[in-house]
N, C-alpha and C positions, 0 to 999 in steps of 0.2 A: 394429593392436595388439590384444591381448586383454584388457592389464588397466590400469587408468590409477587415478590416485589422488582418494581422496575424504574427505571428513570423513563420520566413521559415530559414530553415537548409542554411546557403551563409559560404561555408568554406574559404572565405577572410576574413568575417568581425569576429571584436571581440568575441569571445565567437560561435561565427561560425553560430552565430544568424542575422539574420535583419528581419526589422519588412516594411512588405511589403503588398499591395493590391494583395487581393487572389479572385478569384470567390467565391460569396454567397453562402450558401449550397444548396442544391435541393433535399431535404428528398425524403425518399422510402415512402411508406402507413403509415409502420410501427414504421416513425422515427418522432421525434420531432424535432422543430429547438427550441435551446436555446440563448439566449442575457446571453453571458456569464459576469460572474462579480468577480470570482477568481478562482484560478486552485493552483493545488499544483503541486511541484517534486515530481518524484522518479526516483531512479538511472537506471532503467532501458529503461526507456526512453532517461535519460541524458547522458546514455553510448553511446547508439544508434544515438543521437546527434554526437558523437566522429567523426564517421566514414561514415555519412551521405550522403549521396549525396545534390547536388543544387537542391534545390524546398521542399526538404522531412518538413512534416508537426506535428512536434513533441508535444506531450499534450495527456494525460490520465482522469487525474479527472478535475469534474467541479463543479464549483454551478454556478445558474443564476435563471434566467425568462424564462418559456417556454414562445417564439413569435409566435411560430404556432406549435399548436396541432396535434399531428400525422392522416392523412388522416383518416386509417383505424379505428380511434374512442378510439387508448385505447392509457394508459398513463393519464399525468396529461393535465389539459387542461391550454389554451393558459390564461396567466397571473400568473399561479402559482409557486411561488418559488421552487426551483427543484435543485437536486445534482445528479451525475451521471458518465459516463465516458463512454469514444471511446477509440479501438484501435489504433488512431492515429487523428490531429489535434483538440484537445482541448486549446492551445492556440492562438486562435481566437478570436473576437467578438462574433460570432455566431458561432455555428456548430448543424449539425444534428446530434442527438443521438436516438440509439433503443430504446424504450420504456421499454423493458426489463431487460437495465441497466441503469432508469431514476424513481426516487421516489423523494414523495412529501419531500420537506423541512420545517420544524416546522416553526412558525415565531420567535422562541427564539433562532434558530439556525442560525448563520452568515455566510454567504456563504464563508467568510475566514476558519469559524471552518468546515464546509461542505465539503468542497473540501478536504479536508486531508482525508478525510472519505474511499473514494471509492476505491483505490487501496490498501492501509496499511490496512485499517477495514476488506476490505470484504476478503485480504488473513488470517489476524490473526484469525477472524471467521470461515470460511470454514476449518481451520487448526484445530483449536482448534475441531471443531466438524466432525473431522474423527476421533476423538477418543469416544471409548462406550460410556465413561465417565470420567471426572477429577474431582469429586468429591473424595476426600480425597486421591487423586492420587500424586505423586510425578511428577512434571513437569518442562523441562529444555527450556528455552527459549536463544539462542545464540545470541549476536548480536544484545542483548534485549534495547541498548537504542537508537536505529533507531526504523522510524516508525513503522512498523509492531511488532518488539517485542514490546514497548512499551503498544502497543493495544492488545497484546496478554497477557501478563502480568496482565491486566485489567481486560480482560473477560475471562480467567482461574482463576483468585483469587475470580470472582464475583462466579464462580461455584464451590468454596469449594477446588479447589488445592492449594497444597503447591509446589508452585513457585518458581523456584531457577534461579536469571540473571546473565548468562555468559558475564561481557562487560571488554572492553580494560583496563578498569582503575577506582581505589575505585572513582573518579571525579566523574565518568561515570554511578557508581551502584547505590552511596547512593542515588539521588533520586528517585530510581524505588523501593524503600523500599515504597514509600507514595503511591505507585499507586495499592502494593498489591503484591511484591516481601516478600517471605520471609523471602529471604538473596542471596544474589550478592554474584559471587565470579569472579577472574580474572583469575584465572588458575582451572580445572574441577579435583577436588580428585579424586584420583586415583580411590578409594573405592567406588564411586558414582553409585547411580542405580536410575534409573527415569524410571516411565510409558511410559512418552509423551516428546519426543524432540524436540523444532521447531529449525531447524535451518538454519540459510540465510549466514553463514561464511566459509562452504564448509571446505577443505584444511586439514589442519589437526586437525581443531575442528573438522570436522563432522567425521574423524577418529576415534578419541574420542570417539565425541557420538556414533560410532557403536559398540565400547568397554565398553559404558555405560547405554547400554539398558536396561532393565529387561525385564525378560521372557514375555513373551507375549506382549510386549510392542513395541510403533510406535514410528520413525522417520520422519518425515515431510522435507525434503528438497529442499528449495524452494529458494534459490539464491547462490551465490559463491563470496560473497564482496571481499573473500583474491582472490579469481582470480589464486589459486594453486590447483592442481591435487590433490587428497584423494587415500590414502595409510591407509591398515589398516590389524590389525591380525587376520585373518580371523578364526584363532582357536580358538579365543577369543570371535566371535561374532557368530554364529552356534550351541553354548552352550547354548545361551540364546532363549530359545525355542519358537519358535512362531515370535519370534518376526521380523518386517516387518522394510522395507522401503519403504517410498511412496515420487514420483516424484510428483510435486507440481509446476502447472504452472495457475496463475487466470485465465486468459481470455479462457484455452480451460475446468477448472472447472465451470466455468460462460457456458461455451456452452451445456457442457454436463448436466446442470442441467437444463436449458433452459430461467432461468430467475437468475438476480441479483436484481432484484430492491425490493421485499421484505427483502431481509436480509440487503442491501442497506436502505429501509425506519427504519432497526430495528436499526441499528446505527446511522440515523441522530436523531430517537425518544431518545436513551439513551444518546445521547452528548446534547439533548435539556434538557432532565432529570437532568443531571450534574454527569450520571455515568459513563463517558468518559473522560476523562483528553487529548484533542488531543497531546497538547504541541508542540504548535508554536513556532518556534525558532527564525525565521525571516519572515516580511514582506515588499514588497516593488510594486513597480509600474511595470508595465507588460514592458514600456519605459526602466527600468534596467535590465532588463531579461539579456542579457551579462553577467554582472558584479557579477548577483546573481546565475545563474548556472554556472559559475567557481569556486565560493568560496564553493556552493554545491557539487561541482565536486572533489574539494580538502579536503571533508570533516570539512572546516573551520566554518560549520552552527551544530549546537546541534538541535535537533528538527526538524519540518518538517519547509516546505518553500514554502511558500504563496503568487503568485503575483497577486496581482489587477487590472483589467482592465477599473477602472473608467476614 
């Protein structure tokens, strides 16, 4: 085919989206083309929508069908169920993706529970494993009942920490208790000290968390949702010896490690196992895309968000 249909950045129409015919892809050696069949959000490509220009081609995570096999022979081969992600245009029918951020899909795994996978999964893991170790470690996760906390919460409880979720509101905590939270709290005590912090809230949580380090202990900071500057006492955080900050962006961790698709294939294996709880919050048809990343946008969705391209 030459032209297949795609949602494109049109800042007239609703939601600043139109679903438009775009050229087919035309893979590298190294790339797959996939028959996509659902994608998730995340906010930072839905910000990047904001401000977009005409034609720009928004979409991260995928699941589908590899339709053709990458040239150069590796990857999954053409018919196999596949999860993945591109630094841009995954909501598509089709898109070429690297094989190196493309792994096999379980058949108990549903390309709706798939696609939540790739972005939210593979920062919570990569995060979680710059630290030695969280076993019987004290770990904070900010912001924890968006995706990425949520998954991070999961797989630090699976390796023996004791987990504490920073969220907006007791609504918002109690059920990150079931997933392997210790204990929720909505404001971070004073007296707190944690190994490992992840945190995606910036502003004056991650202020906090520089005040609430332990010595030797990691920071992870890897978004700014409040969208406010960090101010913090620097005589308060210099004492705590050792202890780092680490800037935390996926796609140039994915580069420098040279592949995502193993750690990618270990999170579609453990959402097939049932040791993932993704936690869909909404799903709808790739035709409402509008309506569903505004209300995304307004944070009116609990959970990740799921649209369908059947």
């Amino acid at each position: 085919m030459d032209t297949i249909r795609a949602l494109v950045a049109d800042p007239s129409a609703p939601g600043r989206l139109s679903l438009r015919e775009v050229a087919a892809p035309k893979p590298a050696p190294s790339e797959a083309v996939v028959t996509v069949e659902a994608v998730s959000l995340n906010r930072g490509e839905v910000r990047a929508l904001q401000t977009a220009e005409e034609g720009w081609r928004p979409g991260w995570d995928l699941a589908g069908v590899v339709a053709e096999a990458a040239a150069d022979g590796s990857g999954p081969r053409t018919g196999a169920p596949v999860v993945g992600l591109t630094r841009q245009g995954a909501w598509a029918e089709q898109v070429a993706v690297a094989t190196n951020l493309l792994a096999h899909r379980p058949a108990s795994v549903s390309a709706a529970v798939a696609a939540t996978l790739p972005v939210a999964g593979l920062t919570a893991l990569r995060a979680v494993d710059l630290a030695d170790t969280v076993e019987n470690r004290a770990v904070l996760v900010t912001g924890a009942s968006g995706g990425v906390g949520r998954f991070a919460i999961q797989l630090a409880a699976q390796l023996g920490a004791d987990v504490t979720a920073l969220v907006s509101s007791e609504e918002r905590g109690r059920p990150l208790v079931a997933l392997g939270a210790a204990a929720f709290a909505v404001e971070l005590p004073a007296d707190a000290s944690f190994d490992l912090i992840l945190d995606s809230v910036g502003g004056d949580v991650l202020g906090q968390a520089l005040q609430s380090v332990g010595p030797g202990g990691l920071i992870v900071s890897f978004g700014n949702s409040s969208g406010q500057p960090t101010t913090f006492d620097v005589s308060r955080f210099y004492p705590r010896d050792g202890a780092r900050l680490y800037a935390f962006l996926i796609f140039s961790e994915l580069s420098r490690s040279g592949s995502g698709a193993h750690d990618l294939g270990r999170l579609a294996v453990m959402a097939g196992e049932g040791h993932l709880d993704v936690g869909i919050g909404r799903e709808a048809a790739w035709t409402e895309a509008a309506d569903v990343v505004e209300a995304f946008w307004q944070r009116k969705i609990a959970g990740k968000t799921v649209l369908h391209l059947s």
